[in-house]
N, C-alpha and C positions, 0 to 999 in steps of 0.2 A: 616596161620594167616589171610590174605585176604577174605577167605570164613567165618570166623568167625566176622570179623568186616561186611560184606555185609551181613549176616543174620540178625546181630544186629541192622544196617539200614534199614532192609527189616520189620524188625520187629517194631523198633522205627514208622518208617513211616505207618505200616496199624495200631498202636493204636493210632495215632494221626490221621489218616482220620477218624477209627471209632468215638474218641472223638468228632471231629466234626460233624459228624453224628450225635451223641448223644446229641449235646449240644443244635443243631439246636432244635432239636424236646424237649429236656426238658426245654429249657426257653420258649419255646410256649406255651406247654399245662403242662410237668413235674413239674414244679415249683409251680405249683398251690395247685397240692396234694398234694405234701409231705408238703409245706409251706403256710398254709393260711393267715395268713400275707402278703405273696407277692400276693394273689389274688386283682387285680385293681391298682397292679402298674406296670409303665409307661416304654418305652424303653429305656430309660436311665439305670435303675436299671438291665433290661435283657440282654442288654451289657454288662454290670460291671460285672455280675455274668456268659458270657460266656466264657472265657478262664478259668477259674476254674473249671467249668463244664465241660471241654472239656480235662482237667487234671484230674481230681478225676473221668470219667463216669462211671468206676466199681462200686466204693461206690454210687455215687449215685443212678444207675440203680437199686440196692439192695434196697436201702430206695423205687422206684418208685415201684417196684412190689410189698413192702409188707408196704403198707403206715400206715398202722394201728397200726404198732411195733414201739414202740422207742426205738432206741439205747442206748447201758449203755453210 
């Protein structure tokens, strides 16, 4: 039961580094494409939207490679 609960941790922990990884780099430049509205706003806004970012990065990374598609 021990190795099952530390892989669960092992795992928890690298999709939260990746999220922040991801979240770093999509409120800088991601945020722009998929959302033109949020083109020319301010840090305030790229804070508020980064732990979300940093929770959802699958879904979003999908919306950032194919910007052109909306979701149903």
């Amino acid at each position: 039961m021990r190795d099952v609960v530390e892989i669960a941790l092992v795992a928890a922990g690298a999709y939260a580094a990746a999220g922040l990884l991801f979240a770093a780099l999509f409120v800088t430049i991601g945020v722009n494409r998929i959302d033109p509205a949020a083109r020319g706003a301010g840090l305030g806004f790229r804070l508020l939207i980064l732990p979300g970012s940093a929770l959802f990065w699958p879904l979003l990374l999908r919306r950032w490679l194919r910007p052109g598609q909306e979701e149903p």
